[in-house]
C-alpha positions as CSV (number, residue, x, y, z in Angstrom):
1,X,-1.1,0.5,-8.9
2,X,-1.9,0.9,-5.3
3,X,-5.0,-1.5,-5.3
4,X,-3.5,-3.9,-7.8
5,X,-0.6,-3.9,-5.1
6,X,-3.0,-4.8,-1.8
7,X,-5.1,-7.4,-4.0
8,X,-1.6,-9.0,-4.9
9,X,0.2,-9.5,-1.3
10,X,-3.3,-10.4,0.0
11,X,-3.5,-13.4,-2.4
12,X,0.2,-14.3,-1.9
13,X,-0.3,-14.2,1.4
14,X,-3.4,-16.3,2.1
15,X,-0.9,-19.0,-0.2
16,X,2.3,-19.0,2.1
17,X,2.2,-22.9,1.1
18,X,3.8,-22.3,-2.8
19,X,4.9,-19.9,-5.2
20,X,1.8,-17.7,-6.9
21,X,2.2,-16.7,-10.3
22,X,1.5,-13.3,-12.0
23,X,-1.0,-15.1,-14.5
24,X,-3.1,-16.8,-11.7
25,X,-3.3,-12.9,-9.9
26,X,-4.3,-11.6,-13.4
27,X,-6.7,-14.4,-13.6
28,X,-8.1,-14.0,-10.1
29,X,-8.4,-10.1,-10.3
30,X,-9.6,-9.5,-13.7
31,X,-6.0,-7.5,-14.6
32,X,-3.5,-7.3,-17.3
33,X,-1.1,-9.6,-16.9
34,X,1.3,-6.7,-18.4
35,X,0.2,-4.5,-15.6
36,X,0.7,-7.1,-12.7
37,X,3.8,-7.5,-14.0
38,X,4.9,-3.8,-13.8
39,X,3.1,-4.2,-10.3
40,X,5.1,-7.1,-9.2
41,X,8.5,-5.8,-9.9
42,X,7.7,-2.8,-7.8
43,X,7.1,-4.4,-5.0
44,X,10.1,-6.8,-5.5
45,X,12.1,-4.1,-6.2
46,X,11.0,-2.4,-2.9
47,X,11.5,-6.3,-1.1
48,X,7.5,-6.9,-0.2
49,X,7.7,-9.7,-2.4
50,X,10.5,-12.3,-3.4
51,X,10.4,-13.2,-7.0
52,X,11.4,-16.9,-8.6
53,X,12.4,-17.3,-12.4
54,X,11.9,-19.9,-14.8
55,X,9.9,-23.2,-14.9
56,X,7.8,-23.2,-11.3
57,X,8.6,-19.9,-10.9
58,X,6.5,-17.5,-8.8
59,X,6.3,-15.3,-6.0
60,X,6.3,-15.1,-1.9
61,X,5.8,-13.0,0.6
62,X,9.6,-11.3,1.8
63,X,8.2,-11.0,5.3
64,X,5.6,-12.0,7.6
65,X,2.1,-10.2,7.0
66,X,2.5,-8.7,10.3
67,X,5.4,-7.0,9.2
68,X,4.7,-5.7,6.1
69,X,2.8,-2.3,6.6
70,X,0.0,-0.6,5.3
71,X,1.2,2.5,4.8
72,X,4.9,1.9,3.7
73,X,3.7,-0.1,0.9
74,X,1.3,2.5,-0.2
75,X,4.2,5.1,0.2
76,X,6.3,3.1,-2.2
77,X,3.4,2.4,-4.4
78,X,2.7,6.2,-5.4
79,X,5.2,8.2,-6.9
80,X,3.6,11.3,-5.3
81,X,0.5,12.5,-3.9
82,X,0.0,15.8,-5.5
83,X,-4.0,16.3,-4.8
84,X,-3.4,19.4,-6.6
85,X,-1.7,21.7,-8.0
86,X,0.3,23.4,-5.3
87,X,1.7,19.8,-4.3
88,X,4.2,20.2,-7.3
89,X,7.4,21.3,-7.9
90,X,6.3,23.5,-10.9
91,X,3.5,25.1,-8.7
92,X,1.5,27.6,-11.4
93,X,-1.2,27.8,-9.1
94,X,-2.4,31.6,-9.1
95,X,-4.1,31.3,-5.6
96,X,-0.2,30.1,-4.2
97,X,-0.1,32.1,-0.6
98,X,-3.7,33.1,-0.7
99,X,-5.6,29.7,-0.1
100,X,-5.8,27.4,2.9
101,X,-6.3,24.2,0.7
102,X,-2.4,23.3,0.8
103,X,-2.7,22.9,4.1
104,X,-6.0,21.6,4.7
105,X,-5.0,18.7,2.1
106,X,-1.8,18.0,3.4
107,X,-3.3,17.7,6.7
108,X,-5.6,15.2,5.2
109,X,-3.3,13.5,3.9
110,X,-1.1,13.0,6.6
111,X,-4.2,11.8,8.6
112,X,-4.7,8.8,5.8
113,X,-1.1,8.0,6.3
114,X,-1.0,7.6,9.4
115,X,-4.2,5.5,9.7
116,X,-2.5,3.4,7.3
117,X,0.5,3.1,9.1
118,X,-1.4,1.4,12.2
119,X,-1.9,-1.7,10.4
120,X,-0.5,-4.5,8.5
121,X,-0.9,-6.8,5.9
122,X,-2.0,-9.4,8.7
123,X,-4.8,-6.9,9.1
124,X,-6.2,-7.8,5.8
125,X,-6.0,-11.2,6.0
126,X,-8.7,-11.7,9.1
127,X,-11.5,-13.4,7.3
128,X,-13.8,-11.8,9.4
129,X,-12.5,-8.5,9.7
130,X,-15.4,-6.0,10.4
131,X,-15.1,-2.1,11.2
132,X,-15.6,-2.5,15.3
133,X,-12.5,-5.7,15.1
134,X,-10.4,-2.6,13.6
135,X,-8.5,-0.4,16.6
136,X,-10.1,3.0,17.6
137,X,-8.7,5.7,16.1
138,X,-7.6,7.2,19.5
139,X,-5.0,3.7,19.8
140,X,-4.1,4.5,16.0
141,X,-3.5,8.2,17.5
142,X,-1.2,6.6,20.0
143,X,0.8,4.6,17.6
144,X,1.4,7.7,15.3
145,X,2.4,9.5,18.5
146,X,5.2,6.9,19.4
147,X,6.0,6.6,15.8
148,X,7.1,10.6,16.1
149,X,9.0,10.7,18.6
């Protein structure tokens, strides 16, 4: 749901000009057009996108590129992030208080987060966006810093 989400704003985005429909997306990416709808109401549900019924209908961006972030819509895209088993409520996990993998994961985790959190939609949308054009991880360090406290 994740990806299908990124690929979605991305292409709504580089069309701030009109309305994009959930068939042309479906077209474009090679998806269901049952599962970009299921995608689409999330994200207008969580206000990422506005929607438009009927005849001409479509969607548009809610906000700016530059405003919608990275990590937020990821957050609101997964419904959890249990890596494993411990990460549930109904933990069975026999190793429970004997492993270091909890928190080695969720340290991981937090770390992706948080990368993600230093950019934006607008990120995505540089046509010629390369590795050394994206921030050093020491400024994303920064960010997350400021973001703490």
């Amino acid at each position: 749901m994740t990806d299908y989400a990124l690929r979605l704003l991305m292409h709504v985005a580089q069309r701030p000009e009109r309305l994009c429909t959930i068939s042309e997306i479906s077209q474009a990416y090679g998806i269901s057009e049952a599962h970009m709808m299921k995608v689409t109401h999330q994200l207008a549900q969580q206000g990422w996108i506005k929607t438009v019924r009927g005849k001409g209908g479509g969607m548009r961006l809610a906000h700016e590129p530059q405003q919608i972030n990275l990590g937020a819509v990821v957050r609101g895209m997964e419904p959890d992030f249990a890596l494993v088993e411990c990460f549930t409520n109904d933990n069975r996990c026999m190793l429970a208080g004997d492993c270091r993998l909890t928190g080695l994961l969720q340290g991981a985790l937090h770390s992706f987060m948080a990368h993600l959190d230093g950019f934006t939609l607008a990120t995505l949308l540089i046509p010629q966006a390369s590795a050394n054009e994206l921030p050093p991880l020491s400024v994303i360090r920064l960010r997350r810093e400021a973001m703490q406290t």
